[in-house]
C-alpha positions, 0 to 999 in steps of 0.5 A: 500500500503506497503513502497516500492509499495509507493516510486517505485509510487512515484518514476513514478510520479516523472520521468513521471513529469520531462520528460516534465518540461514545456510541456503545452497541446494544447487545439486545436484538429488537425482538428480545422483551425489554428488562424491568428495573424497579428502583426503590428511593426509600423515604422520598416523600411526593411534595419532594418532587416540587423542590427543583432538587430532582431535575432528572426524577421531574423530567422522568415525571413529566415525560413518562407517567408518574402518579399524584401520589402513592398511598402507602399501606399500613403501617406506613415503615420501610419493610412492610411496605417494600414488601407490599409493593413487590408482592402486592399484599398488604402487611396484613396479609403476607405477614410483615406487620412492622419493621419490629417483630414477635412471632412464638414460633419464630421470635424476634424479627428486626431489620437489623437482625440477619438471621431473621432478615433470612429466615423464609418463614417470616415472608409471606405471599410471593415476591415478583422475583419468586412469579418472575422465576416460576416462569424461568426469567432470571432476576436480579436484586440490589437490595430488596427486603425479603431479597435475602430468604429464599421464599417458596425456596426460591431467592433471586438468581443474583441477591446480595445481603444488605451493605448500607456502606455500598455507595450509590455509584457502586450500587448504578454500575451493578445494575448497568453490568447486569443490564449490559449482559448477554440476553442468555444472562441479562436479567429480565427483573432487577431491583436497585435501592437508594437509602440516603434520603430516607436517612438524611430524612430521620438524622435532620428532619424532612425540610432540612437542607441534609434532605435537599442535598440527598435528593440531589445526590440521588437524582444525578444517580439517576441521571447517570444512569439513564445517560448510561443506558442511552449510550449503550443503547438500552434506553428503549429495552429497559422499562423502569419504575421508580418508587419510594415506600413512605414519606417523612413528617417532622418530629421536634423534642417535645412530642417523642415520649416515653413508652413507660409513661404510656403504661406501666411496663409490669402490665404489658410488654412492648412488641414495637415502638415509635409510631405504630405501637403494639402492646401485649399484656401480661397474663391477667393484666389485660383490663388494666391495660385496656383501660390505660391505653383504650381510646384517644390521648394527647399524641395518640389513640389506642385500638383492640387489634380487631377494632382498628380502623377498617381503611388500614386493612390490618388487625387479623394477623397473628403476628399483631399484638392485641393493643395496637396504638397510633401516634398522631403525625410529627408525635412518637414514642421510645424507650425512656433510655433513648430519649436522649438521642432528641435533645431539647430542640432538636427536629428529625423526621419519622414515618409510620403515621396514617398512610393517609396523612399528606406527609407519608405520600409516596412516589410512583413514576415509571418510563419506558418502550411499554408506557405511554408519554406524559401521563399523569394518574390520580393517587393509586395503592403501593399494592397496586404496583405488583400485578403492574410489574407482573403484567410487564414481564408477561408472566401471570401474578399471584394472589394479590390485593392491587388493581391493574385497572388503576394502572393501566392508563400509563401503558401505551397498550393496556 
């Protein structure tokens, strides 16, 4: 080859090389089905989205589908309801009842408790990961309550217990390498779990400036992972939906009480603290108990477990104690010995109030080759997003409490 038939090669080589800089090829066929990422952003509170703090997570909204808002279910705290929205029961009914636990069989459940976070006999329903492997789709989890147990014997295909120290960077690249895979290998469901803005919510309160840098570090994760997607040009072949459990409510200093003030610890045991109370008197104990707690109080109300209020759909499980008591918002109640982590004027937030209460909404946002664009639906049930899921990956739900019918306008063909 002489000089100049090299350098005009050379010269093609070049030009073909920066006309796509960043170009990645898809490495998915335009008849395999798209992958499902379901994206938890815990404690990330509906009006959040109002604060210009989100610009990727509004624009998502804007241009996708996204709903008013999304009620929690009862009681409104992380497990319970990570749960209901993958297996579409409500707490009442697959039998997370609360983040803490007692079961005679069973003993202590706790999320910071690991054997128990494994144990399978606590996880009740079917997860979607559990209906996505029953129709042989391979499935991926980044942390997921009940991602840890193998429920009905069957845990994701990839699962990893949970590490709060894993940085959300290091949390978007697992998900982009698994999505990058090999139709062969590449899940058709993975999940992806963000805890900052919940923790930053708690530590400083929900209208603190820790919450407004949180949503911002998460929403440029996101964004990093959408500009990802598109450059290896999977954009079109994920279908994503974003949600958080809860919202978050300001507490200050002067309404976190005692639980001992609220009854005397010889009279009942404490099954579960801080907005969702659960006592369970001691033997013989029961009518002096039920008269301390029965009925309203400064801060609180008290119910029979079976004469709770019928919209929370809860009272009938086992594993809920028979004195079940509800703080009013921005109220709660701990231990004696942990009022010290509120000093005088303090403010931080909490969760677990009337999933009713405009401060729990949570988020539902959702994007992709199967939804619609721009879209907004009126307020939907966080049970409703699991047959949702389920219809997305084709494969048949399980017995469930939700409604696709409250969700089916966000798909471009329902």
């Amino acid at each position: 080859m002489n000089a100049f038939r090299f350098l005009s090669c050379l010269a093609a080589v070049l030009l073909a090389a920066c006309a796509t800089p960043s170009a990645i090829p898809s490495r998915t066929a335009p008849d395999e089905p798209p992958s499902l990422l379901l994206v938890s952003i815990d404690g990330f509170r509906a009006d959040y989205l109002g604060r210009d703090r989100t610009p990727q997570l509004a624009r998502l909204a804007r241009e996708g589908v996204h709903a008013r808002w999304m009620v929690p279910s009862y009681p409104s705290l992380t497990f319970p309801n990570h749960y209901s929205i993958v297996t579409g029961l409500r707490p009442d009914r697959h039998g997370i009842v609360h983040n803490l636990m007692s079961d005679p069989a069973l003993g202590r459940f706790g999320t910071s408790r690991p054997q128990a976070v494994s144990d399978a006999r606590w996880w009740g329903g079917e997860p979607i990961w559990v209906t996505a492997a029953k129709a042989g789709l391979p499935t991926a989890t980044l942390f997921w309550p009940g991602s840890e147990a193998a429920i009905g014997g069957v845990r994701p295909s990839r699962w990893t217990p949970y590490d709060a120290d894993l940085p959300p960077e290091a949390r978007v690249d697992t998900v982009l390498r698994w999505l990058s895979e090999p139709a062969a290998t590449r899940p058709r469901l993975a999940t992806l779990y963000f805890g900052e803005v919940d923790s930053a919510g708690h530590h400083f309160g929900p209208e603190s400036a820790q919450v407004d840098n949180a949503l911002s570090r998460t929403d440029q994760q996101i964004g990093r992972m959408l500009r990802e997607l598109n450059r290896r040009g999977l954009r079109d072949r994920v279908n994503l939906v974003i949600v958080s459990d809860h919202g978050m409510a300001q507490v200050r200093r002067e309404r976190v009480l005692a639980i001992e003030s609220l009854v005397d610890p010889a009279d009942a045991l404490v099954i579960h603290y801080g907005e969702v109370l659960g006592f369970l008197p001691i033997p013989g104990r029961e009518a002096s108990v039920q008269a301390r707690l029965l009925g309203r109080h400064r801060g609180y109300e008290c119910w029979k477990k079976d004469e709770l209020p019928a919209r929370w759909h809860y009272g009938s499980h086992p594993r809920i104690p028979p004195i079940v008591c509800q703080m009013e918002v921005g109220w709660m109640a701990i231990p004696r010995e942990r009022i010290d982590e509120y000093p005088p004027g303090a403010t931080r937030g909490a969760h677990g109030f009337d999933p009713q209460s405009p401060q729990m909404r949570a988020i539902f946002i959702a994007d992709g080759p199967a939804f619609a664009d721009g879209v907004e639906l009126p307020p939907i049930d966080n049970v409703d997003v699991y047959p949702l899921l389920a219809r997305l990956l084709g494969v048949p739900p399980a017995d469930n409490d939700g409604d696709i019918a409250h969700v089916e306008p966000a798909l471009r063909e329902p």
